[in-house]
N, C-alpha and C positions, 0 to 999 in steps of 0.2 A: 504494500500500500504506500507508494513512494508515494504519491501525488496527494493522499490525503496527509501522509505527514507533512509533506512542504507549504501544505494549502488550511491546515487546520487552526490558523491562528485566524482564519477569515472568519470561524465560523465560531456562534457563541458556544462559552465551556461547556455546557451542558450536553448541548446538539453534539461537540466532540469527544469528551463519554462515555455517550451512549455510541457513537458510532466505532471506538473500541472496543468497548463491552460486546457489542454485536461480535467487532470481526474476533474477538480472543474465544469467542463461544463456540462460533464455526472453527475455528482452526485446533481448539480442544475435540470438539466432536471429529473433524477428519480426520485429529491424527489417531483417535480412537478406534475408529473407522479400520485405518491402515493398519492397524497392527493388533486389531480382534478378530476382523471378519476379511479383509483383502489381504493378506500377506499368507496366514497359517492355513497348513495343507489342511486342516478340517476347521474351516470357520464356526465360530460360534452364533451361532441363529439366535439364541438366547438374547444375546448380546446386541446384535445386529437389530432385532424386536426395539430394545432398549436405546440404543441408540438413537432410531427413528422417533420413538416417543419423545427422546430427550431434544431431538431439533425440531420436532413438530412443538413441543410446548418453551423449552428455554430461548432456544432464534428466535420463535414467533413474537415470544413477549419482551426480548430484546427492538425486536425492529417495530413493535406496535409503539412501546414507549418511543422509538427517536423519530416513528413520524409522527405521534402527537407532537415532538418539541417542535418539530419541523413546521407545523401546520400555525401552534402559537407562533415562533418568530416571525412566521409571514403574514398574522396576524391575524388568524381565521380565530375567533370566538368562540365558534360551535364544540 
C-alpha cells in the first residue's frame, strides 16, 4: 500500500485507521489463509469454514465502519 502511505496524511486520522485496520485484517486473514488451507498437503476445511466466517464478519465491519467515516467527512448526515 505505497500510495496510501505516501497519500494518508491527506486524509482525516480516523478515515486512516480504519483504512489500516481494514488492510492489517485482510492480510492477517490471507496469511492464515496460506499457510492453513493453501500450502498443507491436507488443508484444513475446519479452518478454511472459519476463516470465511472471520472475513465475512471482521473485513465487513472493518470497511462498514471506514465508509460510514467516509460518508461523514463528505458530509452526508444520514
Amino acid at each position: 500500500m505505497p500510495y496510501f502511505s505516501q497519500n494518508q496524511i491527506f486524509l482525516p486520522k480516523k478515515i486512516a485507521e480504519l483504512i489500516e485496520k481494514a488492510q492489517m485484517e485482510m492480510v492477517q486473514i490471507a496469511n492464515l489463509f496460506t499457510y492453513t488451507v493453501d500450502l498443507p498437503a491436507n488443508p484444513d476445511t475446519l479452518k478454511w469454514i472459519e476463516i470465511t466466517e472471520r472475513f465475512n464478519n471482521d473485513v465487513r465491519q472493518a470497511l462498514s465502519g471506514l465508509e460510514g467515516e467516509i460518508r461523514v467527512a463528505l458530509g452526508d448526515k444520514g
